[in-house]
N, C-alpha and C positions, 0 to 999 in steps of 0.2 A: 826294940824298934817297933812302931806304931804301923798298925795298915797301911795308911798311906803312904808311912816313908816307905816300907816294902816295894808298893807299887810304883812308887817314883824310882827306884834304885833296879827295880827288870827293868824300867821303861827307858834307864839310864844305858844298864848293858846293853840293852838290845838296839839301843843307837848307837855306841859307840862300837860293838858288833858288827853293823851293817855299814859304818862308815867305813871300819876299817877291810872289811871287807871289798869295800867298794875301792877303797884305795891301793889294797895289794893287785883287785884285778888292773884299776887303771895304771899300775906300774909294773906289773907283769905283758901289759899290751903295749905298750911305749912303744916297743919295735915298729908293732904293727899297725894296719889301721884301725883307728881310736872310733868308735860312736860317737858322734858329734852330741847325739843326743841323749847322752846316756846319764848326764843329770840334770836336764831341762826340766824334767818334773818334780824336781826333789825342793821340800820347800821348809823350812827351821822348824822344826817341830814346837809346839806350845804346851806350857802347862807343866813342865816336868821339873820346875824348879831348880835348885841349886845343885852343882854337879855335889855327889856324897862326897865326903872328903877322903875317900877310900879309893876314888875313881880318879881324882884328879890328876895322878900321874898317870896313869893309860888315856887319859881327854889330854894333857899336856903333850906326850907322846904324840897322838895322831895328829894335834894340831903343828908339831913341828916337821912331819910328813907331809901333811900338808900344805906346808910353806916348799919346802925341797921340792915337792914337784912343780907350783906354781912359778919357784925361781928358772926351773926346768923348760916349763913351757916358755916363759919369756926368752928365754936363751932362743929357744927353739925357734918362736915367731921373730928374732929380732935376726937370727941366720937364713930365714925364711925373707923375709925384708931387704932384706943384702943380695939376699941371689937374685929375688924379679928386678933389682935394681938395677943387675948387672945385665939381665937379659933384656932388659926393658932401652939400655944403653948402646947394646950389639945389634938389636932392631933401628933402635935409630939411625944407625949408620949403614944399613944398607939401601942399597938402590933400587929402584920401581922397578917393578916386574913389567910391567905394561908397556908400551911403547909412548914415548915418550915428544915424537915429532909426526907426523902427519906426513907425506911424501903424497901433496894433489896434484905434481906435475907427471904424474905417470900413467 
């Protein structure tokens, strides 16, 4: 293996390291509340070439963890969708708080 391929294959571990990592915590947190922002910064790393062909089942792996949660979340926002619908429904139908006639003969 040549220098560079060396260095493209840490550069491979240690994304696919830090992805998965990032992935156990954001599925270890599911319960809880999530960092909205907790991969706003994260941006495709460049240069690192082609996954080693030695990595691509642990890159295949993550990415299908990846999809599981993303089906997750959708579940999630689409039961999220349904309940303000239902609250947004039970508001409608109730009646003004304020008064509603005016009584100037008094």
């Amino acid at each position: 293996m040549s220098p560079e391929q060396t260095t493209e294959r840490v550069a491979w571990e240690a994304l696919l390291t830090a992805l998965e990592q990032d992935a156990a915590g954001q599925a270890a947190g599911s319960t809880a509340a999530a960092d909205p922002s907790a991969g706003a910064g994260w941006s495709a790393p460049t240069g690192l070439g082609p996954v080693p062909r030695d990595l691509v089942g642990r890159a295949s792996r993550l990415l299908a963890a990846q999809r599981d949660r993303l089906a997750s979340l959708e579940a999630d926002r689409r039961a999220t969708l349904e309940h303000l619908g239902a609250l947004r429904a039970v508001d409608a139908t109730r009646e003004p708080r304020v008064s509603v006639y005016l009584d100037a003969s008094a």
